[in-house]
C-alpha positions in Angstrom: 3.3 6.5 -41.3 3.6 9.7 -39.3 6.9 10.3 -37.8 9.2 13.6 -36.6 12.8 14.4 -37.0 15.1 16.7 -35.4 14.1 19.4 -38.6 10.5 19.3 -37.4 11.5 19.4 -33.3 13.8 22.1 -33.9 11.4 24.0 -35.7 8.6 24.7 -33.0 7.9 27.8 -31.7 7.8 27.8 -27.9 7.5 30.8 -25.1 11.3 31.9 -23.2 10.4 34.0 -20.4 13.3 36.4 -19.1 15.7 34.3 -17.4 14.8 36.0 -14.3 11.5 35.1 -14.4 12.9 31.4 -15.6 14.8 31.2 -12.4 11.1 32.3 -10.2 9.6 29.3 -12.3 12.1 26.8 -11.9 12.6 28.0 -7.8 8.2 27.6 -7.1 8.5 23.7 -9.0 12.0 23.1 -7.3 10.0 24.0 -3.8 7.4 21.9 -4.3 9.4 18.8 -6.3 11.3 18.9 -2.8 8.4 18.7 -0.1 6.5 15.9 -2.3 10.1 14.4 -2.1 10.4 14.5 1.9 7.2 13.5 2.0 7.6 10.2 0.1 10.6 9.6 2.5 8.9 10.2 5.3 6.5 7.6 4.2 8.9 5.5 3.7 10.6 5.1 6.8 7.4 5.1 8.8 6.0 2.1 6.8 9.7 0.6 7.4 8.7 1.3 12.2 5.9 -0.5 10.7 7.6 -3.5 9.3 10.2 -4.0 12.3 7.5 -3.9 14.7 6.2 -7.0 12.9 9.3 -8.4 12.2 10.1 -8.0 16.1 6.6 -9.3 17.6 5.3 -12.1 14.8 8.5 -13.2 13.4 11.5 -13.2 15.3 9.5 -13.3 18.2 12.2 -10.5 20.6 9.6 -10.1 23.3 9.3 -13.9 23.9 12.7 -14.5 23.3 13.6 -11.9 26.3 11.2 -12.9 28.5 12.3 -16.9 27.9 16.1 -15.4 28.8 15.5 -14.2 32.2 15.8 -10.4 31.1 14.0 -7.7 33.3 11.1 -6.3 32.4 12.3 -3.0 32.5 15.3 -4.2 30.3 13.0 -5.5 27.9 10.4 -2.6 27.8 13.4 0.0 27.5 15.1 -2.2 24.6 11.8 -3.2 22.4 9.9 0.2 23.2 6.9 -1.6 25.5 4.9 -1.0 28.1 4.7 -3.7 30.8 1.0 -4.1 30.2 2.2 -4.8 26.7 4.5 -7.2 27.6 2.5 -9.2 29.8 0.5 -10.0 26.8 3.5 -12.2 24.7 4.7 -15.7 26.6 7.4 -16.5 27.8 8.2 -19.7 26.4 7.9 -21.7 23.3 6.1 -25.2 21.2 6.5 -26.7 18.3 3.8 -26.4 15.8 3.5 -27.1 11.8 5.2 -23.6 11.1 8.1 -24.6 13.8 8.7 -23.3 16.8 6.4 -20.8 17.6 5.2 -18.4 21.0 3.4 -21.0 23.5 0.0 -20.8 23.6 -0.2 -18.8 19.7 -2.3 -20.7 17.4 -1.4 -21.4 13.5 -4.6 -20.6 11.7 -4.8 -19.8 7.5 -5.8 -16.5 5.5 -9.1 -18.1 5.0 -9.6 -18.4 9.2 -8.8 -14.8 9.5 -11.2 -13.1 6.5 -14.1 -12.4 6.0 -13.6 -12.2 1.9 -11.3 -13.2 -0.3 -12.5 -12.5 -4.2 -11.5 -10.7 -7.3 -13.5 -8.6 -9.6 -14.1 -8.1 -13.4 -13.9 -5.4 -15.7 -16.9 -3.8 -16.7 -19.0 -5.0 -20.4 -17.0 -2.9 -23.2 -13.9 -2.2 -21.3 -11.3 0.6 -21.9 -14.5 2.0 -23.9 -16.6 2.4 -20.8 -13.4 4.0 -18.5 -14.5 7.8 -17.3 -12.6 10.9 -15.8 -14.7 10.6 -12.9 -17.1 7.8 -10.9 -16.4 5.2 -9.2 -12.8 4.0 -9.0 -11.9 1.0 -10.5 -8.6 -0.6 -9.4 -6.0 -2.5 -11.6 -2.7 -4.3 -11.0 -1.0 -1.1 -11.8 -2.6 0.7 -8.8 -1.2 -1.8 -6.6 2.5 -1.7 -5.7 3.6 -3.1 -2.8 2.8 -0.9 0.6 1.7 1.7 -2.1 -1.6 2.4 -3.6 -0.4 4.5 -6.8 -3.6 6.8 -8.4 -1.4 7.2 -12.0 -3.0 5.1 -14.4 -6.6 4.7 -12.1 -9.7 4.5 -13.9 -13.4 5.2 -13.4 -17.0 3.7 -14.1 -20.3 4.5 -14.3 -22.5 3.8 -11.4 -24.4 1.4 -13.9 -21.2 -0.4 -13.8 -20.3 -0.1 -10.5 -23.7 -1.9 -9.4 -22.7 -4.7 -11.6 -19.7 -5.2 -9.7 -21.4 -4.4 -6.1 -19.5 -8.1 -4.5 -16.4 -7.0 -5.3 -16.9 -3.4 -3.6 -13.9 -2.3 -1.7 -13.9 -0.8 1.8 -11.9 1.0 4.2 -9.4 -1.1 5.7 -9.3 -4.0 2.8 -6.0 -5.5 1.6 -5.8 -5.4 -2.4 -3.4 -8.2 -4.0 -2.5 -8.8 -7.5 -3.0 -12.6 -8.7 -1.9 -12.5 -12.3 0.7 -11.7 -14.4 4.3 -9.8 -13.8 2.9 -7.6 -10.9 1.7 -10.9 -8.9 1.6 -10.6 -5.3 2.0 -7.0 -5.1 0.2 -5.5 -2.2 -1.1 -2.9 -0.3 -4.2 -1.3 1.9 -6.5 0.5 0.1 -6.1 4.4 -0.2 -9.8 5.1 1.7 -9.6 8.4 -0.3 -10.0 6.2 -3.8 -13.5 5.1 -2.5 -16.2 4.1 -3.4 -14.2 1.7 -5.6 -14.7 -1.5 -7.4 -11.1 -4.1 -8.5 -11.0 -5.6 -11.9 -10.0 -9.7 -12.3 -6.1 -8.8 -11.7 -6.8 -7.9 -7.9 -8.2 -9.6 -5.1 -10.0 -8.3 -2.2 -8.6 -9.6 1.3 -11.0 -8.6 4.1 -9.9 -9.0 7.6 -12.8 -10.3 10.2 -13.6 -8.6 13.2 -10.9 -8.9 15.9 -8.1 -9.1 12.9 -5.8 -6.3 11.8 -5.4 -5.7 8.4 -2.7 -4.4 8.8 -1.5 -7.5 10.4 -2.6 -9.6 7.3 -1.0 -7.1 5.3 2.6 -7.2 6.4 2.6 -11.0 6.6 1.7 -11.1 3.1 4.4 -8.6 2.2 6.9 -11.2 3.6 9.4 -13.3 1.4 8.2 -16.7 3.1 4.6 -16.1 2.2 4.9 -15.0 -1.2 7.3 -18.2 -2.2 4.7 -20.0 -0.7 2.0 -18.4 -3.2 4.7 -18.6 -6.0 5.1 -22.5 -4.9 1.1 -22.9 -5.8 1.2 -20.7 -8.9 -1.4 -22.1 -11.4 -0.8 -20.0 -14.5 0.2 -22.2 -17.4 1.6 -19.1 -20.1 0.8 -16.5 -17.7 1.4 -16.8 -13.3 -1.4 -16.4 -11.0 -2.7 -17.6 -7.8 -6.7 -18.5 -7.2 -8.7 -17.8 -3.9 -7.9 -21.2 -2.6 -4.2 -20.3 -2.7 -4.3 -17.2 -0.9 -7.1 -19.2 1.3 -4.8 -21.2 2.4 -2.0 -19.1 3.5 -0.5 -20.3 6.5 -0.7 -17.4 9.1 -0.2 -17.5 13.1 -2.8 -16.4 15.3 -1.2 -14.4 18.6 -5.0 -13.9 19.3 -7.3 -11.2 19.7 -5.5 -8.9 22.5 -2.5 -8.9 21.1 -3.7 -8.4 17.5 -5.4 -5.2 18.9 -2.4 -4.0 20.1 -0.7 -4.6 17.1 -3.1 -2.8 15.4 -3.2 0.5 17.2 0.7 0.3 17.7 0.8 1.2 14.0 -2.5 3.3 13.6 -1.3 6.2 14.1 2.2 5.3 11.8 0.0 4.7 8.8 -2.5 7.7 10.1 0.7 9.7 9.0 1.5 8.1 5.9 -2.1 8.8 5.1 -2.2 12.6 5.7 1.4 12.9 3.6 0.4 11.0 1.0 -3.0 12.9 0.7 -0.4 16.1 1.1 1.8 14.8 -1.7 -0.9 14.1 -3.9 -2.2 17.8 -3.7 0.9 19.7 -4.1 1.7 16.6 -7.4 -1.8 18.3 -8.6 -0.8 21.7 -7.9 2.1 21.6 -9.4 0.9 20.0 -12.2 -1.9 22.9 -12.6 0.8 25.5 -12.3 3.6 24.6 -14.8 1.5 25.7 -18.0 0.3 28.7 -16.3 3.9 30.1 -15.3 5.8 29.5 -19.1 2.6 30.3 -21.0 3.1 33.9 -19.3 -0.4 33.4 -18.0 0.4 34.1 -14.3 3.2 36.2 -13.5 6.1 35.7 -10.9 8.3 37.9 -9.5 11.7 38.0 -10.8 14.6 35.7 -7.9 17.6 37.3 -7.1 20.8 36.3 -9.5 
């Protein structure tokens, strides 16, 4: 069986550059290790505005709750971040309903009411075999991390294959989710520079209708509530996953199509960003990547930091 040792490690040859040219190296990766570092923490607390403003509207309800107190409109606009054309829009009272007490007048509809496709894919006839360095993308469970679409790991088809996969194409604006195995329930909105792209039977389309944010559908699936409820219809016997009819029926409240609108360019141009930096990240991840062998093979030449 092959194997290595420390005798064998110790043994290879390898370029040193100068230590002043070592420092130039390390300072050009350490510059760019940085930015693609702010930018992923940039991302992350804009897709965390995101998440409070649904918390704020769709779950713990603050502009009804306000208006139901007596506060000012002006109080309440200053406090949430509305405009008063905004908050004419939310009620100011409340009803029972089968979720509990909910906005008057909001309407408790399912994932299914909401779509316009729910459906996995398949993977392509000889598998791993049939996987290129280019084509058409073909997602997996490990592309799909929750509010995160990662490329590491993506494959590729032929467009043979893609065209026998052509009802599960995914399109700009779809939510992916994973329904089996350890990564179940993870979820995110497609990266629309991954296109055209096909999923494999691990992830599930989730296609908002007209008049519906994905977005919206999105962040209610990230929550804890919904994904117990998935967990609590789980139909894997040795392995977990959830079918169409599950994520069909996920309970989902409809504040209706105004609102939803709202919603849904409240956050545009949040995610907009989180778009261009992770597009930014990705380039300078490829840049880097492209110039790491150049600089310590000697191949292109720094000049020399200060001490």
């Amino acid at each position: 069986m092959p194997n290595l040792n420390t005798t064998i490690l110790s043994s290879l040859p390898f370029v040193l550059p100068p230590l002043e040219e070592q420092r130039a190296i390390a300072q050009i990766l350490a510059t760019l290790d940085d930015k693609i570092e702010l930018n992923r923490r940039m991302n992350e607390t804009l897709e965390a505005m995101a998440r409070a403003i649904f918390q704020s509207w769709f779950v713990d309800f603050d502009p009804v709750r306000a208006k139901a107190s007596g506060e000012s409109v002006a109080s309440i606009c200053q406090r949430l971040g509305l405009t008063p054309e905004l908050l004419a829009l939310f009620p100011d009272s409340f009803e029972d309903s089968e979720l509990g007490e909910i906005p008057k007048g909001w309407a408790v509809t399912t994932l299914q009411g909401m779509t316009s496709k729910i459906g996995s894919g398949a993977t392509p006839r000889g598998g791993r075999e049939v996987y290129l360095e280019e084509g058409t993308s073909l997602i997996r469970s490990q592309n799909v991390y929750d509010s995160n679409f990662v490329w590491d790991g993506l494959a590729h088809i032929t467009d043979e294959a893609a065209k026998q996969l052509n009802g599960v194409e995914v399109k700009e604006g779809d939510v992916l989710i994973n329904i089996t195995g350890a990564s179940i329930l993870r979820t995110c909105v497609v990266d629309p520079h991954v296109l055209p792209a096909r999923v494999n039977q691990h992830v599930a389309i989730i296609r908002a209708k007209a008049g519906f944010a994905s977005r919206y559908i999105h962040l209610h699936l990230l929550g804890l509530d919904t994904k117990a409820y998935l967990m609590g219809l789980n139909a894997g016997a040795s392995r977990e996953a959830v079918t169409k009819g599950h994520l069909e029926s996920v309970p989902i409240i409809d504040p209706g199509e105004k609102l939803l609108e709202c919603f849904g360019k409240t956050v545009a141009s949040l995610y907009a960003e989180v778009d261009q930096l992770t597009h930014q990240g990705r380039t300078l991840q490829s840049l880097r990547d492209t110039l790491l062998p150049k600089l310590l093979s000697g191949e292109m030449q720094v000049p020399p930091t200060e001490a």
